[in-house]
N, CA, C and O atoms as CSV, one atom per row, in Angstrom:
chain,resi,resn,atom,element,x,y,z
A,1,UNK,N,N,213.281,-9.231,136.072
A,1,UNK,CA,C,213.651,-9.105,134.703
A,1,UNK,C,C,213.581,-7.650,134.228
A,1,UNK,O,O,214.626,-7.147,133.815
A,2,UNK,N,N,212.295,-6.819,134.248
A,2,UNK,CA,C,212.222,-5.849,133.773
A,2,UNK,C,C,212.146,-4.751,135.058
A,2,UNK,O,O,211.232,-3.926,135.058
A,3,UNK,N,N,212.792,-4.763,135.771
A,3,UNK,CA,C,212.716,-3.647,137.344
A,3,UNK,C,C,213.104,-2.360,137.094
A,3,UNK,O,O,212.957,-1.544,138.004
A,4,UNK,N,N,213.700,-1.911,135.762
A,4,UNK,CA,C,213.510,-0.445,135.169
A,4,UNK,C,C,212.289,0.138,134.880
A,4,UNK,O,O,212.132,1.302,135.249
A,5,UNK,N,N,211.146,-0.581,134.135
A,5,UNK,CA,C,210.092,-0.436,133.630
A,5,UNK,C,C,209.333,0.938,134.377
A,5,UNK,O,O,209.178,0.886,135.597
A,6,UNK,N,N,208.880,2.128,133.644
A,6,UNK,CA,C,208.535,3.307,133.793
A,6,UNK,C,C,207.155,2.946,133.712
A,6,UNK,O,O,206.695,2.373,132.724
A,7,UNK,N,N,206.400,3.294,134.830
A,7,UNK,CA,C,204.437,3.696,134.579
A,7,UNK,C,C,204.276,4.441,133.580
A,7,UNK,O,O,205.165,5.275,133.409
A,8,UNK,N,N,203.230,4.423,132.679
A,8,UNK,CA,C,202.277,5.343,132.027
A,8,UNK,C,C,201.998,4.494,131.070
A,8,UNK,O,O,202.331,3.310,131.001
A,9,UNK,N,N,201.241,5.259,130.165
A,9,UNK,CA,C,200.510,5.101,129.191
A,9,UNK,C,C,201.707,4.709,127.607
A,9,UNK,O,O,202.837,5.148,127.393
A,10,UNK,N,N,200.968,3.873,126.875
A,10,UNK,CA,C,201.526,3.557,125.436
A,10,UNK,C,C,201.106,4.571,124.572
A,10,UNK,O,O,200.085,5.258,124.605
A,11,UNK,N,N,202.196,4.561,123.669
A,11,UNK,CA,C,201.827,5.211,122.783
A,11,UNK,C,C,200.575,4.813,122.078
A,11,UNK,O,O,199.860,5.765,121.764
A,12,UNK,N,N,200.059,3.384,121.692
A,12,UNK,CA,C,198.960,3.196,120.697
A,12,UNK,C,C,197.558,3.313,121.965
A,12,UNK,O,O,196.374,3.267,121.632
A,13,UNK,N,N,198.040,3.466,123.414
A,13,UNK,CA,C,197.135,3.618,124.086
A,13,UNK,C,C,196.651,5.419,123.621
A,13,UNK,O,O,195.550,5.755,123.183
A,14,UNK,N,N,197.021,5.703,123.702
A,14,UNK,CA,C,197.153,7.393,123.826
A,14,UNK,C,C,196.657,7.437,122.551
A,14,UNK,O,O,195.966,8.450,122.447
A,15,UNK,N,N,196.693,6.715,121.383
A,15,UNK,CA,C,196.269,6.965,120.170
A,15,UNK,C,C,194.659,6.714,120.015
A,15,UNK,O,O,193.833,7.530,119.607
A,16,UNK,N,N,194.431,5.360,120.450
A,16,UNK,CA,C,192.817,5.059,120.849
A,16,UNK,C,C,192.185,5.757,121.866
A,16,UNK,O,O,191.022,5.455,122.134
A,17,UNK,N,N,192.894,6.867,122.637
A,17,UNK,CA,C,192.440,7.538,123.125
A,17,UNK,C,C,191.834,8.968,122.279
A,17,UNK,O,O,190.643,9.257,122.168
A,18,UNK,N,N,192.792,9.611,121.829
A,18,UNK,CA,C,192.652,10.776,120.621
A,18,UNK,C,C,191.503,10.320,119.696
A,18,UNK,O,O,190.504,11.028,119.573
A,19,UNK,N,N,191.608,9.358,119.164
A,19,UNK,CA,C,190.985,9.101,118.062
A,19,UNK,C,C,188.996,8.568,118.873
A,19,UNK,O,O,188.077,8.753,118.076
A,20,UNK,N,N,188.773,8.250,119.668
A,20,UNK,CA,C,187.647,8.061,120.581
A,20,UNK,C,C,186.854,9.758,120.631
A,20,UNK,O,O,185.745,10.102,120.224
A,21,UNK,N,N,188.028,10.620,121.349
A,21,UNK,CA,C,188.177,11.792,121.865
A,21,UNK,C,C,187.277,12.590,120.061
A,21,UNK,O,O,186.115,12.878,119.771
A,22,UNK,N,N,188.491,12.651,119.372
A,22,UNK,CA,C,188.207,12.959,118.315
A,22,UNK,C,C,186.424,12.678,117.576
A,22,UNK,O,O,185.729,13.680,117.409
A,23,UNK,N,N,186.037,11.727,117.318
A,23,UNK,CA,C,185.015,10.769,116.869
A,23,UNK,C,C,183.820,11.593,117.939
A,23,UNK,O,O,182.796,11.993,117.384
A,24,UNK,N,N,183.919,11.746,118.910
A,24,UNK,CA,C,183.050,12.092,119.993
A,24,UNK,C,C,182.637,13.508,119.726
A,24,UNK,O,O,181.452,13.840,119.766
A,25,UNK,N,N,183.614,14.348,119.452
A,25,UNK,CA,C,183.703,15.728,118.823
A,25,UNK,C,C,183.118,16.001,117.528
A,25,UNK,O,O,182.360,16.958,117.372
A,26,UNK,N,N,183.440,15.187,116.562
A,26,UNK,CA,C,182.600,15.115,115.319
A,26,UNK,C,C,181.190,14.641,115.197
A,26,UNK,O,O,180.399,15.113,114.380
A,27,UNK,N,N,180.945,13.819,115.929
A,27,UNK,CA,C,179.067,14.080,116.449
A,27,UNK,C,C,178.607,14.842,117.289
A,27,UNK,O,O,177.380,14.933,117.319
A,28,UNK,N,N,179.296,15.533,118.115
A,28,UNK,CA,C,178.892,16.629,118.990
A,28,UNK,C,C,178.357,17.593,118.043
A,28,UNK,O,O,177.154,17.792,117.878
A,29,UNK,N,N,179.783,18.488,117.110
A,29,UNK,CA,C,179.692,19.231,116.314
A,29,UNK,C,C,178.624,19.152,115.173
A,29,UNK,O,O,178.043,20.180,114.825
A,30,UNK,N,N,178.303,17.688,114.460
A,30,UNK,CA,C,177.323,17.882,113.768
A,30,UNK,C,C,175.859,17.938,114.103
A,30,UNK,O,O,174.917,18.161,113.343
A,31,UNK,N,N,175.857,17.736,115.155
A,31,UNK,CA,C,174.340,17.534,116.708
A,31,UNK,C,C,174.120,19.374,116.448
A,31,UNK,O,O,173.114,19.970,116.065
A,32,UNK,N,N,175.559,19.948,116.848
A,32,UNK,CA,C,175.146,21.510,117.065
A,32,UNK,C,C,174.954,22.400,115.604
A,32,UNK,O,O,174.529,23.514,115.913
A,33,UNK,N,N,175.113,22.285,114.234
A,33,UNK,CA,C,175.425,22.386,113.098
A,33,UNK,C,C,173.729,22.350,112.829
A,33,UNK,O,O,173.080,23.038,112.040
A,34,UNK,N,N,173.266,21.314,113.758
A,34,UNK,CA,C,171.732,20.807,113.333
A,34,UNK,C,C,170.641,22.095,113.591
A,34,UNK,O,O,169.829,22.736,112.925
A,35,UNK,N,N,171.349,22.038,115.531
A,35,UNK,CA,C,170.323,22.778,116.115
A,35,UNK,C,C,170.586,24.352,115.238
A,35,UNK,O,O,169.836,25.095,114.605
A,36,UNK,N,N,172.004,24.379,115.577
A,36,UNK,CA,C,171.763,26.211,114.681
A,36,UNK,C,C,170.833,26.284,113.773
A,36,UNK,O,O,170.023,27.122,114.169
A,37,UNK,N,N,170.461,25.788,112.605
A,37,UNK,CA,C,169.710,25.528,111.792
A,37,UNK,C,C,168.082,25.776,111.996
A,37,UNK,O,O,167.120,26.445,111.617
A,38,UNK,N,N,168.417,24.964,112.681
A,38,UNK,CA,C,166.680,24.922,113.609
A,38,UNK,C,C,165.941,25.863,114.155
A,38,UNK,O,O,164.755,26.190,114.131
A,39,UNK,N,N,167.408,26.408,114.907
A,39,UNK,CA,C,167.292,27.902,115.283
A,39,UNK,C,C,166.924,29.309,114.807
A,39,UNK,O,O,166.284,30.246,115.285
A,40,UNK,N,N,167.826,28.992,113.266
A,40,UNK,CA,C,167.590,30.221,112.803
A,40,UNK,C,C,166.395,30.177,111.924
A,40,UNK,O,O,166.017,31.201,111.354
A,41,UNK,N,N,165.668,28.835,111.760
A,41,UNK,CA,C,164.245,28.871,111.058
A,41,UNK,C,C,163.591,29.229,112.257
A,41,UNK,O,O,162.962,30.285,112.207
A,42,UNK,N,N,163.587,28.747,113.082
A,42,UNK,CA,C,162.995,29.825,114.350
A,42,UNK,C,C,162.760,30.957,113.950
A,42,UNK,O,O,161.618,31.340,113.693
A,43,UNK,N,N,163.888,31.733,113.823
A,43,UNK,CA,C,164.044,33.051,114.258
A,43,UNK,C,C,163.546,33.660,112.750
A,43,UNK,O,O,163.350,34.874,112.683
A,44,UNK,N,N,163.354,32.872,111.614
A,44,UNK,CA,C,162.560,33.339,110.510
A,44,UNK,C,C,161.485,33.325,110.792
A,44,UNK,O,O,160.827,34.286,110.393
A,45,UNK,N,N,160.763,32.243,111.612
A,45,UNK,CA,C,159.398,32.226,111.525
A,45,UNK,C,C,158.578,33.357,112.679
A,45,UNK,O,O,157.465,33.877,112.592
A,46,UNK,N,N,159.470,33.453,113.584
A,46,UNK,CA,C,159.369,34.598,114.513
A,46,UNK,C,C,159.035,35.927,113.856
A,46,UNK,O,O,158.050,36.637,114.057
A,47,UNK,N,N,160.032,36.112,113.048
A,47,UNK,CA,C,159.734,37.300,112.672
A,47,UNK,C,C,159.047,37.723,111.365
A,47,UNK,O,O,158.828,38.894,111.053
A,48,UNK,N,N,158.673,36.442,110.502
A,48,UNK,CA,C,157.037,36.618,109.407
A,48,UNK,C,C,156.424,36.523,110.382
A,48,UNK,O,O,155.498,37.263,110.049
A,49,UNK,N,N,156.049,36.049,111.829
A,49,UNK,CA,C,154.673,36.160,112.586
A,49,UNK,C,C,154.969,37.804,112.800
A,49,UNK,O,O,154.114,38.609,112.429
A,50,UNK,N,N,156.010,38.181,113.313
A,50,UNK,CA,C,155.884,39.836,113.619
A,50,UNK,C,C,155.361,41.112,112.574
A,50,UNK,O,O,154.846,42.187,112.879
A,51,UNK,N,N,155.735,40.503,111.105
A,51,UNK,CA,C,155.398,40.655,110.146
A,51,UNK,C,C,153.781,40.995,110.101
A,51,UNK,O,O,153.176,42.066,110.148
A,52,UNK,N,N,153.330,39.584,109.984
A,52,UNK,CA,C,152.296,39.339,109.878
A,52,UNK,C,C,151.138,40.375,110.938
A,52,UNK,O,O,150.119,40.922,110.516
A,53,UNK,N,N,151.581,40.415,112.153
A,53,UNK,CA,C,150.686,41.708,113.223
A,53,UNK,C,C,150.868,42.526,112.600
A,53,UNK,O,O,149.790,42.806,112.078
A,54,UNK,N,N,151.570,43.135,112.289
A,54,UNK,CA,C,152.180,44.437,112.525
A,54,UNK,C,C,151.575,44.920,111.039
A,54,UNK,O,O,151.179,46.060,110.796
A,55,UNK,N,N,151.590,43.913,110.197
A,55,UNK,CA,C,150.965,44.474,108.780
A,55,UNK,C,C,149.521,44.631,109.095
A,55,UNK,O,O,149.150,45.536,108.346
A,56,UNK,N,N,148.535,44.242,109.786
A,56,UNK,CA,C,147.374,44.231,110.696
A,56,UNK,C,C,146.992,45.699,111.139
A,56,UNK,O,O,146.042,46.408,110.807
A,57,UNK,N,N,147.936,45.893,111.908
A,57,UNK,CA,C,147.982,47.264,112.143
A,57,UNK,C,C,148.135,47.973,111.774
A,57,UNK,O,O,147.456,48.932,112.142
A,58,UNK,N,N,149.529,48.258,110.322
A,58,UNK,CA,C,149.264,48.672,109.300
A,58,UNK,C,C,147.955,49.043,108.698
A,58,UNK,O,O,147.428,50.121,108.974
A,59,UNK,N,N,147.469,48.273,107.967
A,59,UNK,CA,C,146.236,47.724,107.584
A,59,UNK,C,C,145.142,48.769,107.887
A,59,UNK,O,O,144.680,49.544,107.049
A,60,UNK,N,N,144.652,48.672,109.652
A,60,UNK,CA,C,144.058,49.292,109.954
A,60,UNK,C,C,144.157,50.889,109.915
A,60,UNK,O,O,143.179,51.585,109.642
A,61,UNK,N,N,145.532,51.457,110.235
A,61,UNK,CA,C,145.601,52.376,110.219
A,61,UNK,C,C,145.780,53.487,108.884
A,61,UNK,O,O,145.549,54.695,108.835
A,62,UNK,N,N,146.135,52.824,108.158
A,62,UNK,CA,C,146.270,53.356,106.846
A,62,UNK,C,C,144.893,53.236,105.710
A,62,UNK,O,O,145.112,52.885,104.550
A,63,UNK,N,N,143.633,53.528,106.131
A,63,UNK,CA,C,142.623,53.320,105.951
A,63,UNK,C,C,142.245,52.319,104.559
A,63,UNK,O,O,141.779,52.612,103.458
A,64,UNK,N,N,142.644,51.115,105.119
A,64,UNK,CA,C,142.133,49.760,104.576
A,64,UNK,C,C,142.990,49.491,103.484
A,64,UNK,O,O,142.624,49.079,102.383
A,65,UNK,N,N,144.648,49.851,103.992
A,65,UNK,CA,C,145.128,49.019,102.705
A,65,UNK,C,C,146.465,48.650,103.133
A,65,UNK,O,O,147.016,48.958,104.190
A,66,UNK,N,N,147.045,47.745,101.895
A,66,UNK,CA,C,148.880,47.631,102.470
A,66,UNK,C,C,149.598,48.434,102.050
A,66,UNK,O,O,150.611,48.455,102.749
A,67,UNK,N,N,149.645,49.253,101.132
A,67,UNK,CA,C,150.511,50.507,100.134
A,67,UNK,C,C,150.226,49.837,98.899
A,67,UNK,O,O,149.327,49.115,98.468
A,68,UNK,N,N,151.324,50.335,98.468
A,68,UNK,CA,C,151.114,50.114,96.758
A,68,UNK,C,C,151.375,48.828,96.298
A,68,UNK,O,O,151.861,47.975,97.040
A,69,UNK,N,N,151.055,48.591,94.976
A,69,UNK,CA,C,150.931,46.904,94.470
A,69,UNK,C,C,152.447,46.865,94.406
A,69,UNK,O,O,153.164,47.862,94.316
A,70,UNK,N,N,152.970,45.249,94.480
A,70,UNK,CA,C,154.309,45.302,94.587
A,70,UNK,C,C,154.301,43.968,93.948
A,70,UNK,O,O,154.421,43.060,94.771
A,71,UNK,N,N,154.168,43.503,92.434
A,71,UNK,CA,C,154.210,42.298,92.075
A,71,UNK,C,C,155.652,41.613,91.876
A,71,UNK,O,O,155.637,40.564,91.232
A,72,UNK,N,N,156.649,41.980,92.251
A,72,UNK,CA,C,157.904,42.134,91.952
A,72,UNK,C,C,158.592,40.852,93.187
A,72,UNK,O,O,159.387,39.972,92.858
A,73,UNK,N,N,158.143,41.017,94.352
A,73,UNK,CA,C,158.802,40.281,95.404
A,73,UNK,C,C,159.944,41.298,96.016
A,73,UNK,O,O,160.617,40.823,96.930
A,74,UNK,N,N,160.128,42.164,95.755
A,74,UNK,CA,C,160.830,43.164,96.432
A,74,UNK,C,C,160.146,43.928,97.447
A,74,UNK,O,O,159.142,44.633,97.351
A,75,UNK,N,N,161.357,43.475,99.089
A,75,UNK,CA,C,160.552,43.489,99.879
A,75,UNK,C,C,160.715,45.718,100.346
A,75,UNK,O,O,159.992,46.386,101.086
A,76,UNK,N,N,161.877,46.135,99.551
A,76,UNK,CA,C,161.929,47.022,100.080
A,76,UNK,C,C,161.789,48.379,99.210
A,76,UNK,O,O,162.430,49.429,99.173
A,77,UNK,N,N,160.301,47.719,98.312
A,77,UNK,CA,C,159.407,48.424,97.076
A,77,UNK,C,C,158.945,49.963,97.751
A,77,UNK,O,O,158.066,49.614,98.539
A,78,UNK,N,N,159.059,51.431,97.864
A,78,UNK,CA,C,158.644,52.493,97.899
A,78,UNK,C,C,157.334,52.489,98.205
A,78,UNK,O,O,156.983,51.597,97.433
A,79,UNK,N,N,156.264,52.850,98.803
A,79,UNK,CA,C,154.580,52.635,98.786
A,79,UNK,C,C,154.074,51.640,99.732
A,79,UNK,O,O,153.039,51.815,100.375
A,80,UNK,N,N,155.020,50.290,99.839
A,80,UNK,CA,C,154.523,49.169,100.394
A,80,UNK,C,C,154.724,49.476,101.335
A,80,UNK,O,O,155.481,50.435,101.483
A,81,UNK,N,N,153.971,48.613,102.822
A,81,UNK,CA,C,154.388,48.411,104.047
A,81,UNK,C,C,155.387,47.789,104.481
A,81,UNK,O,O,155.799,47.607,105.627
A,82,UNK,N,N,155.798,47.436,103.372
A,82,UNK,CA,C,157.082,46.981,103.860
A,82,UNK,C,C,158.751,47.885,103.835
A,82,UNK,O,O,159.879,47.604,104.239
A,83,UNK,N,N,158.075,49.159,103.070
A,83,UNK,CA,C,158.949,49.796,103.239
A,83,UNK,C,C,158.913,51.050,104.207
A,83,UNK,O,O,159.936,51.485,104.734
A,84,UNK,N,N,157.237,51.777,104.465
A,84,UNK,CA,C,156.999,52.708,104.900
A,84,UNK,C,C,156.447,52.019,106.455
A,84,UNK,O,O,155.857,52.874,107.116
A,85,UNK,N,N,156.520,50.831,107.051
A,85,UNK,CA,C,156.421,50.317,108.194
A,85,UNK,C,C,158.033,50.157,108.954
A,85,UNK,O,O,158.798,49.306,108.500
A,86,UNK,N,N,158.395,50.895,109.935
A,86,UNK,CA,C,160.065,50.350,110.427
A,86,UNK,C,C,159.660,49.378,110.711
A,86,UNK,O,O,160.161,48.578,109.921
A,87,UNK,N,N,158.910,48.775,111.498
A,87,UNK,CA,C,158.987,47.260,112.502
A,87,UNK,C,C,158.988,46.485,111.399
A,87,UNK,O,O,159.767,45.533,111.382
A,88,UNK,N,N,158.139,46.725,110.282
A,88,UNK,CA,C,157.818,45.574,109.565
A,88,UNK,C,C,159.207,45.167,108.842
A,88,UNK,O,O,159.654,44.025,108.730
A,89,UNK,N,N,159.818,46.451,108.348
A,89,UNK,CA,C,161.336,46.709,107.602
A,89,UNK,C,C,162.499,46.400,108.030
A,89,UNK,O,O,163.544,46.315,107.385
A,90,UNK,N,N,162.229,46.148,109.658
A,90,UNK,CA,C,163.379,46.108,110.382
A,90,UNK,C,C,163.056,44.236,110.316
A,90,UNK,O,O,163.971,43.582,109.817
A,91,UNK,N,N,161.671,43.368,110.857
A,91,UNK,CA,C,161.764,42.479,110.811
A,91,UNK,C,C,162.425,42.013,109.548
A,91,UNK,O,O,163.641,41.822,109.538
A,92,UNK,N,N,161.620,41.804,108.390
A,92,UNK,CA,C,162.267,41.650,107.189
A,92,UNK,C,C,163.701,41.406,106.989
A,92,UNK,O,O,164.161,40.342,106.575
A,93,UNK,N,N,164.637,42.833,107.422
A,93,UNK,CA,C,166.155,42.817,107.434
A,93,UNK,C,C,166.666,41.523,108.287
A,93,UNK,O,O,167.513,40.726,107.886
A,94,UNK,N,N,165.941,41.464,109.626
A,94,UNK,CA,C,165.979,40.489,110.750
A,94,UNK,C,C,166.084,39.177,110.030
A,94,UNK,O,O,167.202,38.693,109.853
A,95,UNK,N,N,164.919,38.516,109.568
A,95,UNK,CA,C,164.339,37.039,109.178
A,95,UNK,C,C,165.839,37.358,107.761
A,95,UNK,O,O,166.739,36.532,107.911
A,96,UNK,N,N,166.019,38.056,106.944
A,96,UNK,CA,C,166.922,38.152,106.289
A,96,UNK,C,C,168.412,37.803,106.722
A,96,UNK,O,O,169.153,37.206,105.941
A,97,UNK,N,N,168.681,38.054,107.540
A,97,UNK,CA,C,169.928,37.805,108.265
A,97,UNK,C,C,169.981,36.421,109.137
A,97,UNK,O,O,171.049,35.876,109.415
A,98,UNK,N,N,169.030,36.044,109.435
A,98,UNK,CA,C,168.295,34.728,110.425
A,98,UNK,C,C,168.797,33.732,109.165
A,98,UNK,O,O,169.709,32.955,109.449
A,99,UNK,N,N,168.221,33.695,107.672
A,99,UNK,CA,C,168.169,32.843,106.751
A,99,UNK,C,C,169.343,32.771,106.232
A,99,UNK,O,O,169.647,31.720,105.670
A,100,UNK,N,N,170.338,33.912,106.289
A,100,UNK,CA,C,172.007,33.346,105.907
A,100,UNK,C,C,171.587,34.700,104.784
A,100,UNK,O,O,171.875,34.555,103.596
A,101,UNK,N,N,171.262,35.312,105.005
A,101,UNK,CA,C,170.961,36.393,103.424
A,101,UNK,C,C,170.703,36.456,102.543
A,101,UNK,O,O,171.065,37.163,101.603
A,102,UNK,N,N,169.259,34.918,102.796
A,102,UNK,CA,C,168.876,34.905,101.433
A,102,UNK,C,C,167.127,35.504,101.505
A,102,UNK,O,O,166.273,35.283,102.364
A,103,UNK,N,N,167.051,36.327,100.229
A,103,UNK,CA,C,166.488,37.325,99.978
A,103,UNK,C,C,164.850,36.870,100.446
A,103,UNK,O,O,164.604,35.664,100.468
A,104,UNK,N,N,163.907,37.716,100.762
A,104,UNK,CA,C,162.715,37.041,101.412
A,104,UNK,C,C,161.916,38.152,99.851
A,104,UNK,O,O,162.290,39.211,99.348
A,105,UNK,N,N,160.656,37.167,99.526
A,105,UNK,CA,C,160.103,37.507,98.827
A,105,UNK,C,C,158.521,38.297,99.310
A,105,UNK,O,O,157.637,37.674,99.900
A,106,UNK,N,N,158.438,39.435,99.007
A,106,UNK,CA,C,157.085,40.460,99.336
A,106,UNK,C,C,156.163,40.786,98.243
A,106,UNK,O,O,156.398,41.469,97.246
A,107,UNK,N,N,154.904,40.099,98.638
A,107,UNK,CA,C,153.931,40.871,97.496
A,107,UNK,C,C,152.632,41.511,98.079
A,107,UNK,O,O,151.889,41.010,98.924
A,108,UNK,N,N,152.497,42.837,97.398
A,108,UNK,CA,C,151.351,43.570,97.865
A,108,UNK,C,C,150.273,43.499,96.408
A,108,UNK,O,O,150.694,44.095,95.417
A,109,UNK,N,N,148.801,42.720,96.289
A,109,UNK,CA,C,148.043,42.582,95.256
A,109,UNK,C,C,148.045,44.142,95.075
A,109,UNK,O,O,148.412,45.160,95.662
A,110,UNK,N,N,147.281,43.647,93.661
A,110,UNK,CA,C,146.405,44.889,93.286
A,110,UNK,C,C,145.243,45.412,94.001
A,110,UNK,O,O,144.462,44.634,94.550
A,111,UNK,N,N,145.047,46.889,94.036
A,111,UNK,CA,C,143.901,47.875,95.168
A,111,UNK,C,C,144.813,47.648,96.782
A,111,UNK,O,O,144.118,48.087,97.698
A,112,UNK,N,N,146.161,47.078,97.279
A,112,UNK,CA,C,146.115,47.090,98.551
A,112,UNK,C,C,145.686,46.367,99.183
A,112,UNK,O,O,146.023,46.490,100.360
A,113,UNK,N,N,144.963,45.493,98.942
A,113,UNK,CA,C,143.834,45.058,99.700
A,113,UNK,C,C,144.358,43.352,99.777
A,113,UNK,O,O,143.429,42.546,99.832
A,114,UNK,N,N,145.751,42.786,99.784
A,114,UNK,CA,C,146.105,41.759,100.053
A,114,UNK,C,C,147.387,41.573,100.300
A,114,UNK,O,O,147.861,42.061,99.274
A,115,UNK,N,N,148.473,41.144,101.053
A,115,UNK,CA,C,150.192,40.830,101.212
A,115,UNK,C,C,149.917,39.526,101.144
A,115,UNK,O,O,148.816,38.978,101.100
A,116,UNK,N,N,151.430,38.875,101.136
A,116,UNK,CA,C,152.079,38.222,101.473
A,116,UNK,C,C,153.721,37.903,101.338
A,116,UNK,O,O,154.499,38.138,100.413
A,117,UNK,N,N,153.950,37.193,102.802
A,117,UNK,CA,C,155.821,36.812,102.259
A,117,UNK,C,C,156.631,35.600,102.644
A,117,UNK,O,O,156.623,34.793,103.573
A,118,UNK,N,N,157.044,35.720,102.000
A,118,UNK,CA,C,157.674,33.816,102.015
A,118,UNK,C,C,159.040,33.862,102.182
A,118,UNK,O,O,159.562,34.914,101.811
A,119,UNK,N,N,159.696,33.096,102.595
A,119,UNK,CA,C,161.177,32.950,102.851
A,119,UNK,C,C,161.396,31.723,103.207
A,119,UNK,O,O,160.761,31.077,104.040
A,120,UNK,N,N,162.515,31.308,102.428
A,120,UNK,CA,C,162.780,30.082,102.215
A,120,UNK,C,C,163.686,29.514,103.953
A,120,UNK,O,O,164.515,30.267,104.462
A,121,UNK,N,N,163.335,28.195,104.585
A,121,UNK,CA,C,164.184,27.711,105.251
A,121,UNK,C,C,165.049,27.311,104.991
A,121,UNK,O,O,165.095,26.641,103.960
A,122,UNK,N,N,166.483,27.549,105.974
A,122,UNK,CA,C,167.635,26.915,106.099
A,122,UNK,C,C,167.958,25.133,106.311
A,122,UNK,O,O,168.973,24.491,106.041
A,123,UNK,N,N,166.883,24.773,106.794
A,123,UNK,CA,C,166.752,23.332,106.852
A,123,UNK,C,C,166.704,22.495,105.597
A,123,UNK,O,O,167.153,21.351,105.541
A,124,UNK,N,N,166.047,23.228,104.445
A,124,UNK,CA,C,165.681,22.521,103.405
A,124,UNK,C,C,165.982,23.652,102.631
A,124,UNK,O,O,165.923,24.851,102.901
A,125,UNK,N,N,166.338,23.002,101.545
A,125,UNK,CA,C,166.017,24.097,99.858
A,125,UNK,C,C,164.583,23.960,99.455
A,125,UNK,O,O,164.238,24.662,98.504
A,126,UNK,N,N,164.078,23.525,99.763
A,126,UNK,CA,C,162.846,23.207,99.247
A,126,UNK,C,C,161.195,23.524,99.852
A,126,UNK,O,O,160.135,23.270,99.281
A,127,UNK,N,N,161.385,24.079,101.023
A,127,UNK,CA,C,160.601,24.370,102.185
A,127,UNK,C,C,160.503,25.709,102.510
A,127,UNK,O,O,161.524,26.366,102.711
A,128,UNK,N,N,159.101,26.325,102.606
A,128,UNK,CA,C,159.169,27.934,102.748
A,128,UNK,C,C,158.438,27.921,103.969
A,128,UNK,O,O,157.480,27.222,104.298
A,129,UNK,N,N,159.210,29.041,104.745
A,129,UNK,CA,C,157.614,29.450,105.290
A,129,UNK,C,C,156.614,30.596,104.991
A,129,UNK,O,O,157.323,31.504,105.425
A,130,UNK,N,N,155.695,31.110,104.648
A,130,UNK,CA,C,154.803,31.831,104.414
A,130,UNK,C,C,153.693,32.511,105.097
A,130,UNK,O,O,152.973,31.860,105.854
A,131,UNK,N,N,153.446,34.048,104.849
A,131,UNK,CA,C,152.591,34.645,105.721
A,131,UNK,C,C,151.476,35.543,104.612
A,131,UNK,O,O,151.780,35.877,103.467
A,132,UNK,N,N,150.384,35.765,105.169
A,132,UNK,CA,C,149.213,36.185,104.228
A,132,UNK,C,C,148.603,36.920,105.142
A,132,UNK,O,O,148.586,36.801,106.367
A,133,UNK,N,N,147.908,37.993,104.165
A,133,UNK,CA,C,146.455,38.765,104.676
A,133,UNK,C,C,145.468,38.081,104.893
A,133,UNK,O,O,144.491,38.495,105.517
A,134,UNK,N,N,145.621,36.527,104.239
A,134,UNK,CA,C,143.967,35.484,104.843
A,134,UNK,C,C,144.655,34.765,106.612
A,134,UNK,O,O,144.222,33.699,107.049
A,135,UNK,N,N,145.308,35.273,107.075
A,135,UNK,CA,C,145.733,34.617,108.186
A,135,UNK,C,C,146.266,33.167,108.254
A,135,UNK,O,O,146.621,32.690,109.331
């Protein structure tokens, strides 16, 4: 009856194929969307821990203080260690760029004699991570 009949595939075969294909790709992509994320709070928290040494050393070497008071949250205040430290300045810029460019907040108390800095994660709006002179 039908002894013309050509092999291959249907068209609505080929369609439940794409569309499988497709579907498979859109949870891949949102799987990897996740981890980046994850990643780059990583790479924030990496670098408030680098922060965090390095203001230590600071600390020590600058005979017992962080620079000047910086009640402002500006991390790249004149006086502070966060401006007159490169590593510390360069991390900062770093965890800054890690977070999508959103701004990391720096405070040096009054007398020197306390930091801290916080920066918000990419995972959440609502979630910081944070570093201090009490360890």
């Amino acid at each position: 009856m039908y002894k013309n009949r050509s092999k291959g595939f249907t068209l609505i075969e080929l369609l439940v194929v794409i569309a499988i294909i497709g579907i498979l790709s859109a949870v891949v992509l949102a799987s990897l969307n996740t981890a980046r994320q994850k990643g780059n709070d990583a790479a924030v928290q990496s670098n408030l821990n680098t922060i965090q040494t390095q203001a230590e050393i600071y600390y020590g070497d600058t005979s017992n203080t962080y620079g000047t008071v910086d009640s402002t949250g500006d991390c790249t205040l004149a006086g502070t260690m966060f401006a007159a430290n490169t590593t510390i300045s360069s991390a900062v810029a770093q965890a800054k760029t890690a977070n999508g460019n959103v701004a990391l907040k720096c405070y040096v108390a009054t007398g020197g004699t306390a930091y801290a800095v916080a920066s918000q994660l990419s995972t959440s709006a609502t979630t910081y991570w944070c570093v201090d002179s009490t360890g």
